[in-house]
C-alpha positions in Angstrom: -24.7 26.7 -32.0 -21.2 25.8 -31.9 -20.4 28.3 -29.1 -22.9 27.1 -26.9 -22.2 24.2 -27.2 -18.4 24.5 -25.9 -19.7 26.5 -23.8 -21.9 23.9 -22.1 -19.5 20.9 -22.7 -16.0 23.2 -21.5 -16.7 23.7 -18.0 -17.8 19.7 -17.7 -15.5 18.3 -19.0 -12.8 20.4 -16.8 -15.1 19.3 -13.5 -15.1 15.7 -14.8 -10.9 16.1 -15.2 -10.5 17.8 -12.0 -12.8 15.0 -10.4 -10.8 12.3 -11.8 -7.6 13.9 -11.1 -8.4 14.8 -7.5 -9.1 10.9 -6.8 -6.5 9.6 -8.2 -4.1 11.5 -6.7 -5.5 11.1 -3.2 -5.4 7.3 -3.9 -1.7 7.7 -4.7 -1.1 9.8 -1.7 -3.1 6.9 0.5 -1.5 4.1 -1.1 2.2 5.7 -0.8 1.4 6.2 3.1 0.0 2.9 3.5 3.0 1.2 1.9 5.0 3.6 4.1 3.9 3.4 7.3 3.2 -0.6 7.1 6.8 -1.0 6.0 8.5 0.9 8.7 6.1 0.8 11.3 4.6 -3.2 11.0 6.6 -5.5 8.3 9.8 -4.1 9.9 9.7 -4.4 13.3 8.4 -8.1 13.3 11.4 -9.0 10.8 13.5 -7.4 13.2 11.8 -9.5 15.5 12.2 -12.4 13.8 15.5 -12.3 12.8 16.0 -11.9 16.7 14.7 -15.1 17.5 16.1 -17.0 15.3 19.7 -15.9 15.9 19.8 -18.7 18.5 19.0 -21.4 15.6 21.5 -24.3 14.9 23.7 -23.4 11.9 21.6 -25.9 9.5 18.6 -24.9 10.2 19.3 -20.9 9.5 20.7 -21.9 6.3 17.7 -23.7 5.3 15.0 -21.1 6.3 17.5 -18.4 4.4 17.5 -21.2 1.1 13.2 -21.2 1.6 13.0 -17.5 1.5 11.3 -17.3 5.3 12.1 -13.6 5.7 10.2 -12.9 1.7 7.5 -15.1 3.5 7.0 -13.3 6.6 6.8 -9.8 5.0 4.3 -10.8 1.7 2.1 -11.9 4.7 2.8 -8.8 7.3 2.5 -6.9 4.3 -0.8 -8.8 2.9 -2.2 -8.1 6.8 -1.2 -4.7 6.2 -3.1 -3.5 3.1 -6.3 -5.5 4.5 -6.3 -4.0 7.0 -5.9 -0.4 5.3 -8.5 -1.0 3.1 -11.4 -2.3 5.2 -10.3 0.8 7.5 -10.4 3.4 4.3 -14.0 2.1 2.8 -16.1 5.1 5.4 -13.2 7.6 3.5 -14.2 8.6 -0.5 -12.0 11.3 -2.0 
């Protein structure tokens, strides 16, 4: 009986941990490439950008958007824009 059994319940539970494995590992792969490519590719360049612009700013005014964190500002919301958009755009993929 015993035998049977394990022999039923082996082979599942192996599929069931391969299953699981599988997606989590491609959602680690995604959310790596996500964080990768948004970095370098999005949040970056428009810092860049940014930090451009504002080199032409009175003295004062630099020191007070570097005091009120602007640049930490800027890429929590690139970034937020970012993984939205990399979700919505991954809901038609399941691993």
């Amino acid at each position: 009986m015993l035998a049977v059994l394990a022999e039923i319940l082996v082979p599942l539970l192996g599929w069931i941990a391969r299953t699981l494995v599988v997606s989590l590992v491609v959602r680690a792969f995604v959310g790596i490439g996500v964080a990768f490519v948004g970095y370098h590719f999005i949040v970056g360049p428009i810092l860049d950008a940014v930090k451009n612009q504002m080199g032409g700013w009175p003295a004062d005014l630099a020191q007070w958007v570097g005091i009120l964190n602007f640049d930490k500002a800027v890429t929590i919301i690139c970034s937020a824009y970012v993984i939205r958009f990399a979700v919505s755009s991954l809901h038609a993929v399941k691993a």
